[in-house]
Every structure is written in structure tokens, then in C-alpha cells.
C-alpha positions, 0 to 999 in steps of 0.5 A, a space after each residue: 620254362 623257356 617258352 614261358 620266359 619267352 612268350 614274356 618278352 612278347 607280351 612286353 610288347 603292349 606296354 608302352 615302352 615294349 621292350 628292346 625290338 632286338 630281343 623281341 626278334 630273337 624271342 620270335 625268332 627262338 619260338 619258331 625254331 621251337 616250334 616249327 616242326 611238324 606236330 608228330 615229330 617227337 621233338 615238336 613240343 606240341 603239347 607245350 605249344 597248345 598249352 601255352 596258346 603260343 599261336 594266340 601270343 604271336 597273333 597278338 603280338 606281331 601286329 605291335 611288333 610291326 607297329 614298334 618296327 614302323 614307330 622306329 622306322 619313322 623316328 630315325 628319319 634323318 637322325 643318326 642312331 644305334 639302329 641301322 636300316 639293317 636292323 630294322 630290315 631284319 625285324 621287318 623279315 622276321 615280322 613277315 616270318 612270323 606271319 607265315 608261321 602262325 599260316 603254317 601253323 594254322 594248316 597243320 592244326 
């Protein structure tokens, strides 16, 4: 049920709106930790991962999840906001993270 809920969150992502780009990162971030095991250790959960096609939601959704970061990026030019360059440099590495997992990911297929 956690995997479900959280691949939720990413799917948020094509909506207009997308959701909150905070809880978007921690959902990436949740999901790799989930997942980021070998699939032969006992504690993978393999099975979930390949019946919830979770490598297909981030391969879908961390384009939009670099596209929202960079929409941001541009609105906050020169204004003054709740969202720091720290935050927005904390979603650009998860983004890079999440890349090189789906890479890992593929590999151990």
C-alpha cells in the first residue's frame, strides 16, 4: 500500500498543478530507498516493484519532475520566496538520483 500511495504523488505530476515539488522529492527519494537493493536480497521487494511497473512511473515522471524544478527555477528570479536555491538544489539531485536509479535499475534486470 505504500508503493501505491506513493507512486501516487508521482503521478500528480501531469497534472497541471503537480503537486507540492517537497513531497514529490520525498516520494522519489522513499521509493529509491524501497527499492534500491539488489533483487535477490530478501528485503527487495522485487515483486512489488515489478508488479507496480515502478520503473515505468519514474521513467515518466522525472522528466515532469525536472521540468516543474526548472518552471520554478525561472518564476523565482528576482522575486522573494518560500523556495531557496537550497530546495531547488535538493530537487535537481534527487532528479539526477532518480536518473541513475532507473540505470541501475535497468542493469540488474
Amino acid at each position: 500500500h505504500i508503493c501505491s500511495a506513493l507512486l501516487s504523488v508521482l503521478e500528480r505530476l501531469s497534472t497541471t498543478s503537480g503537486g507540492d515539488l517537497a513531497v514529490i522529492n520525498e516520494a522519489f527519494d522513499v521509493l529509491m530507498d524501497m527499492y534500491g537493493l539488489e533483487d535477490d536480497d530478501p528485503n527487495s521487494h522485487s515483486g512489488v516493484f515489478q508488479s507496480k511497473n515502478v520503473l515505468k512511473h519514474f521513467e515518466a515522471s522525472i522528466p515532469l519532475f525536472e521540468g516543474k524544478i526548472k518552471n520554478m527555477a525561472d518564476e523565482q528570479k528576482g522575486k522573494k520566496s518560500i523556495v531557496t536555491e537550497e530546495d531547488l538544489d535538493v530537487w535537481r539531485e534527487t532528479a539526477l538520483n532518480a536518473s541513475r536509479f532507473v540505470e541501475y535499475k535497468k542493469g540488474n534486470s
